[in-house]
C-alpha positions in Angstrom: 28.1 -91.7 -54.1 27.7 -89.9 -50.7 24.0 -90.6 -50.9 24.1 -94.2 -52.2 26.6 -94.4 -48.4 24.1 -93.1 -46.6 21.1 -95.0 -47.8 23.2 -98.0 -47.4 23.7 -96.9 -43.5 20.3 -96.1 -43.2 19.1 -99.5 -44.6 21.6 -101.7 -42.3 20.3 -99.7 -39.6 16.8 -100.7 -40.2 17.7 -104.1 -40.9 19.3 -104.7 -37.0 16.6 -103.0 -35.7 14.2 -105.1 -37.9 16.5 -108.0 -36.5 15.6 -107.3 -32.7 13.0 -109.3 -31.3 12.0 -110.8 -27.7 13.6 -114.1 -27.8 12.2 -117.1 -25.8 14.5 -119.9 -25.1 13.7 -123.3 -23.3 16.2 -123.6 -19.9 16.4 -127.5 -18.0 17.9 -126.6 -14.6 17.9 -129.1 -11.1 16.4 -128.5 -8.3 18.4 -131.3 -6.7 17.0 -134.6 -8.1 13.8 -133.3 -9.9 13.8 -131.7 -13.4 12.9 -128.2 -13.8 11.9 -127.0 -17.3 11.1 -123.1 -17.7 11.7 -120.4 -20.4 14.0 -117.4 -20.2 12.5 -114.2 -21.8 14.6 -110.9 -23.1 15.1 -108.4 -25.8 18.4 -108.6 -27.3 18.2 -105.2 -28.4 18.8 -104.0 -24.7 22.6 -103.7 -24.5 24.0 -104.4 -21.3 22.8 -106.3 -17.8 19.3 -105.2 -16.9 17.2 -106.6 -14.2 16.1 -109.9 -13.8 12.4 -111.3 -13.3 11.1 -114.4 -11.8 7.5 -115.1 -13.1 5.7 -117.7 -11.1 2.5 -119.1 -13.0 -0.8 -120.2 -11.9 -2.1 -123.5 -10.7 -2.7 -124.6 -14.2 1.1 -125.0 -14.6 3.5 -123.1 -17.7 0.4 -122.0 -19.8 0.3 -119.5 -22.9 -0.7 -116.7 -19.9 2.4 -117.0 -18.0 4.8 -116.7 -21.1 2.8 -114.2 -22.5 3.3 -112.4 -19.0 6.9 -113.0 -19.0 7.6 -111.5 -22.8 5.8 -108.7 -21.6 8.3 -108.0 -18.4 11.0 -108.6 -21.2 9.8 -105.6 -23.3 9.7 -103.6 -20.1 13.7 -104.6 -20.6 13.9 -106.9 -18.0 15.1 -110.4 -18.9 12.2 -112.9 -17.1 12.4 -116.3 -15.9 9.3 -118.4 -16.6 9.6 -120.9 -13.5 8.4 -124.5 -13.2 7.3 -124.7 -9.9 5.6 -127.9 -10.3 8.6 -130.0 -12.1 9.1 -131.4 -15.6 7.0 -128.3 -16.9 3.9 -130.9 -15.6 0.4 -128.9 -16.3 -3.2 -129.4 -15.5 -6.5 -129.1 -17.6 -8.8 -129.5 -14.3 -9.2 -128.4 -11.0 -8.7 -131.4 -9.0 -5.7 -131.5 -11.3 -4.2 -128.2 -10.8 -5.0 -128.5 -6.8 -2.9 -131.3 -6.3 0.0 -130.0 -7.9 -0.2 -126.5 -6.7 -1.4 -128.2 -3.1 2.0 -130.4 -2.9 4.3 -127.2 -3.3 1.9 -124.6 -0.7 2.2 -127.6 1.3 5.5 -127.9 1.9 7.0 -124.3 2.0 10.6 -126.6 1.9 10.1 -127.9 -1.8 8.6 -124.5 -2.4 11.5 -122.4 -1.2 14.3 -124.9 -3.1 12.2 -124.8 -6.6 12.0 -120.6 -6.2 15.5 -120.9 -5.0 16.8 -122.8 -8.2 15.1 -120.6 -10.6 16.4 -117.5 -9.6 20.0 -119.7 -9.3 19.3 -119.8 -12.6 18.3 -116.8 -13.7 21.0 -114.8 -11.6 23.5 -116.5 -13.9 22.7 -115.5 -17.5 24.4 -113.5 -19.0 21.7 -110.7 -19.3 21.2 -110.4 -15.7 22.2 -108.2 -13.4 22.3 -110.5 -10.5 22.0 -107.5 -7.8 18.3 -106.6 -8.9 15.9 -109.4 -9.1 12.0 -109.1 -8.2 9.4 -111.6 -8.9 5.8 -111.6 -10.4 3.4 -114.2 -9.8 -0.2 -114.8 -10.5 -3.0 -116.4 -8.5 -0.7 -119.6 -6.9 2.5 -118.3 -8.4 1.3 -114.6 -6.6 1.3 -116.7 -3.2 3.9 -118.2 -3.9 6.1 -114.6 -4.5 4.4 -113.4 -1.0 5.8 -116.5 0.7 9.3 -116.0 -0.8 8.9 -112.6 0.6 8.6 -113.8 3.7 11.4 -116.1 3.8 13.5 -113.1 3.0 14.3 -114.2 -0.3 17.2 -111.7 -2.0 14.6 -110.0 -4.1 14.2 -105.7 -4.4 10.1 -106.0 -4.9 7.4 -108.6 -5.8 4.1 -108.2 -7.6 1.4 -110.5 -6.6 -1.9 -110.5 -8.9 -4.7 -112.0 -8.1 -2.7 -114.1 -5.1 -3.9 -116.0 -1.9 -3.0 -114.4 1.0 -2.4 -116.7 3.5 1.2 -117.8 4.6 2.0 -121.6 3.8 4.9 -121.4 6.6 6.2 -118.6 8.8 4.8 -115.1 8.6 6.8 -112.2 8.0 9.1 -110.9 10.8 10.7 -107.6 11.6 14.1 -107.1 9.6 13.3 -110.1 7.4 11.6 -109.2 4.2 14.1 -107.7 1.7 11.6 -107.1 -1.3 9.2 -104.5 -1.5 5.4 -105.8 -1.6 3.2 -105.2 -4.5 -0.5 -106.8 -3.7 -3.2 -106.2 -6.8 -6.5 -108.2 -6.3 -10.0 -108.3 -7.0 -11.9 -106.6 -5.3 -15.3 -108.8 -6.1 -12.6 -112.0 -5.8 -14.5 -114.4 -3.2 -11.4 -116.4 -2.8 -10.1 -113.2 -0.9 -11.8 -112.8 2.1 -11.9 -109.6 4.4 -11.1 -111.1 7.2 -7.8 -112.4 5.2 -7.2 -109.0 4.0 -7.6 -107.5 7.0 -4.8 -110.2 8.5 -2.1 -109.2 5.6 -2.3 -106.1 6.0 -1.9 -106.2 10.1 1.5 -109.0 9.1 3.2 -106.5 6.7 2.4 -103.7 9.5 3.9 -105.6 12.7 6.8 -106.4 9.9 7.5 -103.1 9.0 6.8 -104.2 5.3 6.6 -101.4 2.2 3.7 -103.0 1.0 0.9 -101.3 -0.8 -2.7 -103.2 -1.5 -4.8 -102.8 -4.4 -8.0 -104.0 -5.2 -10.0 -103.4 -8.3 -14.1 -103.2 -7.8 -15.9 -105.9 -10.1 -12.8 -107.9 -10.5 -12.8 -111.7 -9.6 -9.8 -114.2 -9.7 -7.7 -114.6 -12.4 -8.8 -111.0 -13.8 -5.2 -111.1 -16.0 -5.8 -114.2 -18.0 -7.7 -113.7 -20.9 -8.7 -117.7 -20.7 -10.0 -117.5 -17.4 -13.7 -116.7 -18.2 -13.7 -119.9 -20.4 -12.3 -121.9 -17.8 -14.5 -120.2 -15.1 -17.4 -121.3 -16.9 -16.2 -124.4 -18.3 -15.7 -125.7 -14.5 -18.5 -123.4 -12.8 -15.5 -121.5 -10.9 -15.7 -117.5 -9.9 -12.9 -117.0 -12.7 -13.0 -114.4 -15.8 -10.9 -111.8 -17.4 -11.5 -108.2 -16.4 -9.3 -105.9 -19.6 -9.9 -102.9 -17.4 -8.7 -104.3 -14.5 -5.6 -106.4 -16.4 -4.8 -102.7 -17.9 -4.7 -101.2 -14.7 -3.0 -103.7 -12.9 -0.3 -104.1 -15.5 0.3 -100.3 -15.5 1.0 -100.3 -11.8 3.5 -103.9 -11.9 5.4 -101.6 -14.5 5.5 -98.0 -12.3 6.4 -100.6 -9.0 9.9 -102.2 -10.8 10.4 -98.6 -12.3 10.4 -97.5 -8.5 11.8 -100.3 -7.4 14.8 -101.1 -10.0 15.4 -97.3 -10.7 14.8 -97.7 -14.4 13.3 -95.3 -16.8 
C-alpha cells in the first residue's frame, strides 16, 4: 500500500513537471491612439515575481528570431516582453520595406520613447513581474533602439544590444542620466559598424560615466544571432549571415550580464 502511495506521488510529480512549459500569449496594449500587438514569454514553473524583459526586434518587424529570442530569456526565468515597435505587429519582407518602418520610429525618438514606454507599461504590470527589475534586449534596430532608451534614462537595471547601430537618434547620454547598465556585443567584420562610430560610443559612455562594456566578435557581420540572416543576406545581396559561434558566445555573455545585473543565480 505504502508503495502503490508513493508511486502515485512520484507519478503526479512527474506529471506537473511534465505540465510546465514556456507559455507564449498574444498582448494588444495602446500606445495612445495606435495598436500595439506583442507576445509575453514565461515559464510558469518559476514560482514567484522574477524579472522582467523587454525584447526589441529587428527591422524586419515580430519575426520567428525575436520570439525565439524572447522564450529563450523566459527559460533564463525571466518573463519577456516581445514589443511591437512598429504598430499593429506590421512586418516587412524587403529592405526598402523594413527601412521605412524602422526609419519612421529612429526618426522620431518621441514615437520611439512612447512605444518602448508602453511596452514596459505593460510588462511592469503582469503578474509575473517584478516591476523593480526590468532590462531590455534588442537586436540590430531593436539593439539601437535599447541604447537610445538608455539614454533617455529609461528605468531599466541593464540593456544588451546585439548586433545594434550605434549612433544616437536624439540626445546622447549625460552624466547622472543613464540608469541601466550597457551591454554592447557586435561584429567585429560588421561594415555597418564603423570605427570611427565605435570609437564615438565608447568616448559618450566615458564622458557619461556609463558601466558599459563592448564586445566584438572577429568574422562576425550583422545580424550574426538570426539564423535566417544569411538567406536574407544573400537573397537581397546585404553583408547579413548567421555566425553559431558568435550567436553562442554572445548569448552566453547576455545571460552572465542579467545574472550580474538582476542578482539571479
Amino acid at each position: 500500500m505504502r508503495f502503490s502511495t508513493a508511486l502515485a506521488a512520484v507519478a503526479l510529480a512527474f506529471c506537473s513537471l511534465a505540465g510546465a512549459a514556456i507559455k507564449e500569449e498574444p498582448v494588444t496594449y495602446q500606445d495612445g491612439d495606435s495598436v500595439m500587438k506583442g507576445f509575453i514569454v514565461y515559464d510558469d514553473a518559476v514560482q514567484g515575481k522574477r524579472p522582467g524583459m523587454i525584447v526589441i526586434h529587428e527591422w524586419w518587424g515580430i519575426t520567428k528570431h525575436v520570439r525565439d529570442e524572447a522564450r529563450a530569456f523566459a527559460s533564463q526565468g525571466y518573463t519577456a516582453l516581445v514589443a511591437d515597435m512598429f504598430g499593429e505587429a506590421k512586418t516587412a519582407d524587403n529592405p526598402k520595406d523594413a527601412g521605412a518602418l524602422s526609419g519612421a520610429v529612429r526618426k522620431n525618438p518621441a514615437v520611439m520613447r512612447s512605444r518602448f514606454n508602453a511596452a514596459m507599461n505593460v510588462l511592469s504590470k503582469h503578474p509575473t513581474v517584478d516591476a523593480a527589475r526590468l532590462g531590455a534586449a534588442g537586436y540590430c534596430f531593436g539593439g539601437s533602439v535599447a541604447l537610445d532608451m538608455a539614454r533617455a534614462g529609461a528605468d531599466l537595471r541593464g540593456i544588451a544590444a546585439f548586433h545594434a547601430n550605434l549612433g544616437a537618434s536624439g540626445a546622447t547620454a549625460a552624466p547622472g542620466k543613464v540608469k541601466a547598465k550597457v551591454l554592447v556585443l557586435n561584429g567585429e567584420a560588421d561594415p555597418f559598424i564603423k570605427p570611427d562610430s565605435i570609437d564615438a560610443f565608447k568616448q559618450e559612455m566615458s564622458a557619461a560615466k556609463v558601466d558599459m562594456r563592448y564586445i566584438a566578435y572577429p568574422g562576425a557581420v550583422h545580424a550574426f544571432t538570426n539564423p535566417e540572416a544569411t538567406e536574407k543576406g544573400k537573397q537581397f545581396n546585404l553583408p547579413l549571415a548567421y555566425d553559431a559561434q558568435a550567436d553562442k558566445q554572445s548569448k552566453a555573455e547576455s545571460a552572465k550580464f542579467f545574472r550580474e545585473v538582476f542578482k539571479t543565480k
